[in-house]
C-alpha positions as CSV (number, residue, x, y, z in Angstrom):
1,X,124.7,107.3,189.1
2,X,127.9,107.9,191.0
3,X,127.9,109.4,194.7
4,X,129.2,112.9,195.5
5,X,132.6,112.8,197.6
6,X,132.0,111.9,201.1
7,X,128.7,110.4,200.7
8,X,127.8,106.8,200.3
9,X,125.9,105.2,197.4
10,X,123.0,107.2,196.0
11,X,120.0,104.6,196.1
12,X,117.6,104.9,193.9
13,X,114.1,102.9,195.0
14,X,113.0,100.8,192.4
15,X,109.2,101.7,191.1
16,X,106.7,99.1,192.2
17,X,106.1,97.1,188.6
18,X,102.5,95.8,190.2
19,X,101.2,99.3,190.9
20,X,102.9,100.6,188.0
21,X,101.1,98.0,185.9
22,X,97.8,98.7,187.4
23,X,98.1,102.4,187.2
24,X,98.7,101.5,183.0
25,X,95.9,99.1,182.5
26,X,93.3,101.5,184.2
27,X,94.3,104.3,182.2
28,X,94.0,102.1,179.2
29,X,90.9,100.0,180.4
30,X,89.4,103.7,180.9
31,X,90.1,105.1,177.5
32,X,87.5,102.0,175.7
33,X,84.9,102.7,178.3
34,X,84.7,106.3,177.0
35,X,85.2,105.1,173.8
36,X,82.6,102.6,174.5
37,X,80.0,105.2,176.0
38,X,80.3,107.5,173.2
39,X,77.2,105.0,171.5
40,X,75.4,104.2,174.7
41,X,72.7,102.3,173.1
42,X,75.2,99.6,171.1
43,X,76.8,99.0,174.2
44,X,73.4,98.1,176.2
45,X,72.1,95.9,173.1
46,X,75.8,94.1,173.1
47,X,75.8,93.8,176.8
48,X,72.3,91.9,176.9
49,X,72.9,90.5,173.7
50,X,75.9,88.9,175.1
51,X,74.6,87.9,178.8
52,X,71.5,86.7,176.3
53,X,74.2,84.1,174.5
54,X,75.8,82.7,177.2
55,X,72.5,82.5,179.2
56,X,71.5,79.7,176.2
57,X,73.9,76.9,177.8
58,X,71.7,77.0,181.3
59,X,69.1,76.7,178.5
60,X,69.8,73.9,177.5
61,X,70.0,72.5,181.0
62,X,66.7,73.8,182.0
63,X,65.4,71.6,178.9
64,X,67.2,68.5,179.8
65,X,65.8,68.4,183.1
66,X,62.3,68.7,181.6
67,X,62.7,65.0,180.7
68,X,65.1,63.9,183.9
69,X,64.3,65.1,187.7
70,X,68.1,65.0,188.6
71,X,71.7,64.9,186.9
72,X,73.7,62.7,188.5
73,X,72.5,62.6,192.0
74,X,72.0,66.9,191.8
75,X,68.9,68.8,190.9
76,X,68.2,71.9,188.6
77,X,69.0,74.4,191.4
78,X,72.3,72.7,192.3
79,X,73.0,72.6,189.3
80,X,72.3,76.4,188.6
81,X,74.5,77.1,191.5
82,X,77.5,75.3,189.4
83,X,76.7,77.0,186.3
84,X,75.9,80.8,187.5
85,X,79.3,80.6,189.6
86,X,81.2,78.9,186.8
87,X,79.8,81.8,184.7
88,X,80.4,84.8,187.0
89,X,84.0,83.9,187.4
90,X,85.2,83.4,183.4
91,X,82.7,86.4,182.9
92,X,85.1,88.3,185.4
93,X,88.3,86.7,184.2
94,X,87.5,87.4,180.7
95,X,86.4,91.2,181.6
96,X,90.4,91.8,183.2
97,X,92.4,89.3,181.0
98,X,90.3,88.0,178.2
99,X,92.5,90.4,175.1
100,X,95.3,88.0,176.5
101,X,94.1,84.9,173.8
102,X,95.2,87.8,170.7
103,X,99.2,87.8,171.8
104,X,99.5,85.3,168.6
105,X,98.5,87.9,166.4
106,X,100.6,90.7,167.7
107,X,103.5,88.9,167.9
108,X,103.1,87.7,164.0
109,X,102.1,91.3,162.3
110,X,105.1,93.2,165.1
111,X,102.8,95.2,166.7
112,X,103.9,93.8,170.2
113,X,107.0,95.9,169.2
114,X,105.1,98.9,170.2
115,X,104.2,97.7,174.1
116,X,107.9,96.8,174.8
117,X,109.0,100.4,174.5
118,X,106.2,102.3,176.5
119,X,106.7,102.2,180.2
120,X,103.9,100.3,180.7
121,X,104.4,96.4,181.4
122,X,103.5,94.5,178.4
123,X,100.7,92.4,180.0
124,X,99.2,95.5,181.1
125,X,98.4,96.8,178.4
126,X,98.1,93.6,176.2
127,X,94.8,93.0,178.5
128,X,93.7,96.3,179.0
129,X,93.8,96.6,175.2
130,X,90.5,97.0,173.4
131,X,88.7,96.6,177.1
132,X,85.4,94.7,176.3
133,X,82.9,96.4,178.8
134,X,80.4,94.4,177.1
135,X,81.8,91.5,178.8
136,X,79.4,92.5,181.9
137,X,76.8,90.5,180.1
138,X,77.8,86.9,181.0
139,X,78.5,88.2,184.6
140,X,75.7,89.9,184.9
141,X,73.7,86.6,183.5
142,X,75.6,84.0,186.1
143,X,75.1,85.9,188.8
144,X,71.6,86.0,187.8
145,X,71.0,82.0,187.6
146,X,73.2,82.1,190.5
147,X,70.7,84.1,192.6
148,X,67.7,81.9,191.6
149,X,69.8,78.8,193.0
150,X,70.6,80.2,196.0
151,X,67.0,81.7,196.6
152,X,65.7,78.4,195.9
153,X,68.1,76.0,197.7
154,X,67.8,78.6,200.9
155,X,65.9,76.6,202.8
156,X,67.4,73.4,202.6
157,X,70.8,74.7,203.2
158,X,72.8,74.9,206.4
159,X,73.8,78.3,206.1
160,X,76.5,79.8,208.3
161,X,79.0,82.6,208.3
162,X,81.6,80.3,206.8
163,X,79.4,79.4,203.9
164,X,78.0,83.4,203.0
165,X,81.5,84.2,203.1
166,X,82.7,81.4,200.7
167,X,80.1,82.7,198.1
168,X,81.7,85.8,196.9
169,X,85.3,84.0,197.5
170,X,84.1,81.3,195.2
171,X,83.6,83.7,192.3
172,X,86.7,85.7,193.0
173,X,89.2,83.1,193.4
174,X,87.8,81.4,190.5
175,X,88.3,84.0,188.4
176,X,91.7,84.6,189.6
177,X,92.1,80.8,188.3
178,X,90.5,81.5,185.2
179,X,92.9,84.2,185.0
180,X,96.0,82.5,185.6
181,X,95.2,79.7,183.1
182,X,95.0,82.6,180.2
183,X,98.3,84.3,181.8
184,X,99.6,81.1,180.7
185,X,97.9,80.4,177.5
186,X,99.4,83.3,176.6
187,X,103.0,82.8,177.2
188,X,102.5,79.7,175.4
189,X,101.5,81.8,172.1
190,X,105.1,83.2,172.3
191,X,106.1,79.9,171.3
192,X,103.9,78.2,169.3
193,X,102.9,81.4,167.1
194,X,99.2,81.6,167.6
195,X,97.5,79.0,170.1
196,X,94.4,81.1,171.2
197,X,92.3,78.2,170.9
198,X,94.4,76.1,173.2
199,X,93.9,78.9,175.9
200,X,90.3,78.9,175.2
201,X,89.6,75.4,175.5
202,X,90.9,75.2,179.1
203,X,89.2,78.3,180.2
204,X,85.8,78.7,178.4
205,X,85.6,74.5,178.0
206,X,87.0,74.0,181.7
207,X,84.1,76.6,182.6
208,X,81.4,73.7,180.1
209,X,82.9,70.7,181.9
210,X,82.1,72.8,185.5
211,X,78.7,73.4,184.9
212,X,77.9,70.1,185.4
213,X,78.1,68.0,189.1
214,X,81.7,66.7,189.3
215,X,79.8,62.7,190.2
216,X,79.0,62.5,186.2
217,X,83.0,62.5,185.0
218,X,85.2,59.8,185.7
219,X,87.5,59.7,188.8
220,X,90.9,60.1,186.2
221,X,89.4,63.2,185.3
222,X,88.7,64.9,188.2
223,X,92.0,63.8,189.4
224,X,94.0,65.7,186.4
225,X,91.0,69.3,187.5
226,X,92.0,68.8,191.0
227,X,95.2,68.0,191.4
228,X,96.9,69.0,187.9
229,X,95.0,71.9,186.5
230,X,93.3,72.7,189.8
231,X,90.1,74.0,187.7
232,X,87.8,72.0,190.4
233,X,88.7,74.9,193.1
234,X,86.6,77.5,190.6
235,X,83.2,76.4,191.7
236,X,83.3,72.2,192.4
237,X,85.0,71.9,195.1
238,X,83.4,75.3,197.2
239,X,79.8,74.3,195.9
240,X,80.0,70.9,197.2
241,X,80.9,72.2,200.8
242,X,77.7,75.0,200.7
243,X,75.4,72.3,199.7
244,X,76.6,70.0,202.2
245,X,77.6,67.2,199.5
246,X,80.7,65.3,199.7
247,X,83.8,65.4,197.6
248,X,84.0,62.5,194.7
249,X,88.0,62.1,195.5
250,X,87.5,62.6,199.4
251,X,88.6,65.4,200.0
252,X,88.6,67.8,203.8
253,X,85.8,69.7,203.5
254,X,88.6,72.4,204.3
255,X,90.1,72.2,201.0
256,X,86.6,74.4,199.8
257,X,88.4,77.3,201.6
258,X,91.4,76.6,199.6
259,X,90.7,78.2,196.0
260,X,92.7,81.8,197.0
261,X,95.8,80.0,197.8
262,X,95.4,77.8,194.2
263,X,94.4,80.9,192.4
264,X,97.8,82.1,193.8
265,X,100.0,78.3,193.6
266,X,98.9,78.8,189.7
267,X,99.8,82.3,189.2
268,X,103.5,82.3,190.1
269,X,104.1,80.0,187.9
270,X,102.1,81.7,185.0
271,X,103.3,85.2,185.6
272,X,107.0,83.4,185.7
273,X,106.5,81.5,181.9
274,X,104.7,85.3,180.9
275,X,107.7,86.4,182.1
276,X,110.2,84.1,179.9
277,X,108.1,84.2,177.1
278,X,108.9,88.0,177.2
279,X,112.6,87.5,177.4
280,X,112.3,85.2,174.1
281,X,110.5,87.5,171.8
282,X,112.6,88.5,169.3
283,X,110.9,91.0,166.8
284,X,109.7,90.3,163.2
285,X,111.7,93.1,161.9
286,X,110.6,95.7,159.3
């Protein structure tokens, strides 16, 4: 746009793409809840039928420790405090961001085609898309376990204002891990085609491998969670600190405070290859 004579520049402010984008994916998000609440009672049977899934991995923990009193140096409680915050925060991360994992598929039948022309940004809508409300289940159900740990450990806990406050940080920085890790996933899919189950086996079997104590995994391993794919800031490394255990690779108890500023070091760089992979997609044509 050109200036009128005896006037500077005309400036235009650019629209803010991260409010934009959340304004799109709660409009979207919205219309599958209605669409969702139109059969009330199949949403409440998948909800619990869902939490009621998930909850059959604790299950199976509760039944190992009928046989053994501890798992590798942590009890049933600690343990449950592992798996219910593991579980909360994929539950969450898979509520926002789980539709990311079905990019492959769009971008092999062309119906990604579609998202680039609305004025909506892409990964907006691609994870508000069919918005599982369902999902609520496996929170609902690690919170749940989580609560029984807690109420159970209570006592022999040190509990202070540092550690309350770590609790709901724990599952909202994990989740903003979880997230990050399918952000990327899903870039990847833009170049190998269709690698959902690549995505998946770093979020939902990171969140298997994290609902056990970190003391039953070798040290190489929890190098590569910590220090690589920092998945040990989801739940190890702030559970370790509320129960007053130390960290296998010795680390400052600080570094349990640390998991919002990893969820964040591991989102730039996701958002930036989502961001590439966008630039690269070249249509399939008619």
């Amino acid at each position: 746009m050109e200036a009128r004579k005896g006037e500077g520049p005309l400036l235009v402010p650019e629209r803010n793409r991260a409010l934009e984008g959340l304004r799109g994916y709660g409009l979207i998000a919205a219309m599958w809840i209605r669409s969702t609440m139109t059969y009330r009672t199949s949403f409440f049977l998948s909800t619990f039928g869902n939490g009621a899934i998930t909850l059959l991995d604790f299950v199976a923990i509760y039944i190992m420790f009928s046989h053994v009193d501890q798992l590798g140096g942590f009890t049933l409680p600690e343990i449950a405090l592992l798996y219910g915050s593991c579980s909360a925060s994929l539950g969450l991360a898979d509520l926002l961001l789980g539709n990311t994992d079905r990019i492959g598929s769009r971008i092999r039948d062309g119906s990604l085609d579609t998202m680039l022309v609305r004025p909506v940004p892409v990964l907006a809508q691609v994870a508000a898309d069919r918005f599982a409300l369902r999902r609520l289940g496996r929170i609902g159900q690690g919170l749940a376990v989580m609560g029984w740990a807690v109420s159970d450990l209570g006592p022999q806990l040190d509990w202070t204002v540092g550690k309350v406050l770590l609790v709901p940080v724990m599952i909202t920085a994990g989740a903003a891990i979880f997230g990050a890790v399918m952000v990327a996933g899903a870039a990847f899919q833009f170049v190998a085609g269709d690698a959902a189950e690549v995505q998946n086996s770093f979020t939902y079997g990171g969140c298997t491998m994290l609902q056990y104590p970190p003391t039953v995994f070798a040290k190489d391993l929890l190098r590569g969670v910590t220090f690589i794919l920092p998945l040990a800031f989801v739940n190890w490394l702030p559970a370790l600190y509320i129960l007053g255990r130390p960290d296998p690779l010795g680390l400052p108890a600080w570094a349990a405070y640390a998991s919002p500023l990893v969820a964040f070091a591991v989102f730039v760089p996701a958002s930036l290859a989502w961001r590439a992979g966008v630039r690269s997609y070249r249509s399939t044509g008619s």
